[in-house]
C-alpha positions, 0 to 999 in steps of 0.5 A: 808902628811908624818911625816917626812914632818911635823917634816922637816918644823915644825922645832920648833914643834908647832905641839906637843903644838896642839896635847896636847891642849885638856890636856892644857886646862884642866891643866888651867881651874883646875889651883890654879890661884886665882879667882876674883870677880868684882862687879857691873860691866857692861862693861868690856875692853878686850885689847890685839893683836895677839894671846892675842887679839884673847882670847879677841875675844873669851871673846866678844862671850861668854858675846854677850848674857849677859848684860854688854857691851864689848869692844875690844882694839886692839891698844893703847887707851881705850874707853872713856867710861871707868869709876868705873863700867868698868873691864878692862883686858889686855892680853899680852902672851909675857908681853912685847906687847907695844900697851896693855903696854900703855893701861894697864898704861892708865887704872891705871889711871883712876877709873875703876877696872883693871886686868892683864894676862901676861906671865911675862915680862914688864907687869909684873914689871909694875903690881908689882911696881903698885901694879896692881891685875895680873895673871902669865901664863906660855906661851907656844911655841908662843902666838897663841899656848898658845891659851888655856893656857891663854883662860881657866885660865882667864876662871878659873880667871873670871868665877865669872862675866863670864854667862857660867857654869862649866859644859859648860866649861868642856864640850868644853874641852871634844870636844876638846879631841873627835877632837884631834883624828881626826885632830891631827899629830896622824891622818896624813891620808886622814881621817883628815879633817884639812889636807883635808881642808890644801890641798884644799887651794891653793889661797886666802881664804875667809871665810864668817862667821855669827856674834856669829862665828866672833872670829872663822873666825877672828882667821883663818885669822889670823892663815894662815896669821902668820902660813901659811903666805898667805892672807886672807879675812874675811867678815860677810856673812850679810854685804857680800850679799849688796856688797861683793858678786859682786866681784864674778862676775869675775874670782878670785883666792879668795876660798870662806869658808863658816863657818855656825853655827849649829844653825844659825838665821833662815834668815843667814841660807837662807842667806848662802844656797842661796849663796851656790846656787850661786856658784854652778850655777856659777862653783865657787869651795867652802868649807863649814865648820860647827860647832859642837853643844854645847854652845857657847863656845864649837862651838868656840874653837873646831872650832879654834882647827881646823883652827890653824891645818890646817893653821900648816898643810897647812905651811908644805904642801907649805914648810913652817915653821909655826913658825918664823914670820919675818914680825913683829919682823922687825916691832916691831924692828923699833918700 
């Protein structure tokens, strides 16, 4: 990949916002935001889409372990388990996002604690006239971008009633410095395994995931999809092997990525070698990503760090511009 190519197609230079993440993170997790203490809550309510949705992704995997239950609102109404133990949180980078505006004005209504993040806009006025407890947070090019802006400020905001220590956060902070070298546009050679991952893509991927890794795979999914504009399927490789893996049975221009934790439930690592072992036999082409060890956190956002570089990259090599997304605007302005 040459420079000239990336400054060319990224012409509003997401690039530059990746290349600063790791110092992003770190500006938002020691940020002055004031943090918030809930007690006695045993369920909380991430509500956002887009790039917000998938920082509630992220929030699901790192409370999977704990005991208060999580529930994931991408759409309009909230649970009707919402009640006086329930936090919910609702997270629109834009301020303006419709779907988390009406869910933030259910939620105002019912007897539950409640918090906003937002990068101002409608969500904004609503948490001022109502008087709502809310976080301004600068966004950053787009809301896939202010990825870490908004995930570590919440993390700062939240960490009281978060089951995830200081040193763990800023040891995924310290990852996403070490990979930066490597995937960064400081590193545009063959060296680079995002641009590797980028040039091997040349159909529809498919990446098979474990369960703790889903807001990964969902969030390349979703990265290709907006950056690189192709489709993309995901499918937890559990579930896969009772009815997915058939489709493999004819020929396909699907490329299957097989996404692997370091360290996976005994049974999904049989699972994925003997998947391997089928593909191989069957001359069927695949990648096999693995993640890095560490905390949950860490596993996740330095894979993420990743995938949003090669959907950037994969966009420049198929000249495209990661940024523009025609697609929604034409919906949301018929909405």
């Amino acid at each position: 990949m040459d420079f000239s190519d990336l400054k060319k197609y990224d012409s509003f230079e997401m690039y530059k916002v990746y290349d600063d993440w790791p110092n992003l993170a770190k500006d938002a997790y020691s940020s002055t935001l004031e943090s918030e203490n809930f007690e006695g809550i045993d369920h909380i309510v991430f509500a956002g889409m887009g790039g917000s949705g998938a920082i509630g992704d992220l929030f699901s995997s790192i409370l999977s372990k704990s005991n208060i239950h999580v529930t994931l609102v991408k759409g309009y109404l909230l649970p009707k388990t919402v009640d006086e133990n329930t936090l919910v949180v609702t997270i629109s980078v834009s301020g303006n996002t419709i779907e988390t505006l009406t869910a933030l004005e259910s939620a105002q209504k019912l007897d539950c604690h409640l918090i906003a993040f937002c990068g101002g806009g409608k969500m904004e006025q609503f948490c001022i006239e109502n008087k709502i407890d809310f976080r301004k947070i600068e966004s950053i090019h787009s809301p896939r971008a202010s990825f870490v802006t908004f995930g570590y400020s919440i993390l700062n905001v939240l960490q009281n009633i978060l089951p995830i220590d200081k040193e763990d956060i800023l040891s995924s902070i310290d990852s996403l410095s070490k990979i930066c070298k490597q995937i960064s546009s400081n590193n545009l050679s063959d060296t680079n395994p995002a641009i590797n991952l980028a040039n091997w893509i040349s159909g529809i991927p498919l990446i098979y995931y474990p369960h703790g890794l889903q807001s990964a795979a969902i969030r390349l999914k979703s990265s290709l999809q907006e950056n690189s504009k192709i489709h993309t399927i995901v499918e937890d490789v559990i579930e896969a092997c009772h009815n997915g893996v058939v489709a493999w049975e004819n020929d396909s221009e699907v490329q299957p990525i097989l996404l692997q934790g370091a360290d996976d439930y005994s049974k999904t690592k049989e699972r994925f070698s003997i998947i391997g072992q089928y593909f191989r036999e069957n001359n069927i082409d695949f990648k096999i990503i693995n993640s890095v060890d560490g905390n949950i956190l860490t596993k996740i956002i330095s894979l993420i760090y990743l995938f949003d570089y090669v959907s950037i990259y994969r966009a420049v090599l198929s000249k495209t511009d990661p940024s523009p997304v025609k697609s929604i605007n034409y919906i949301k302005d018929k909405l």
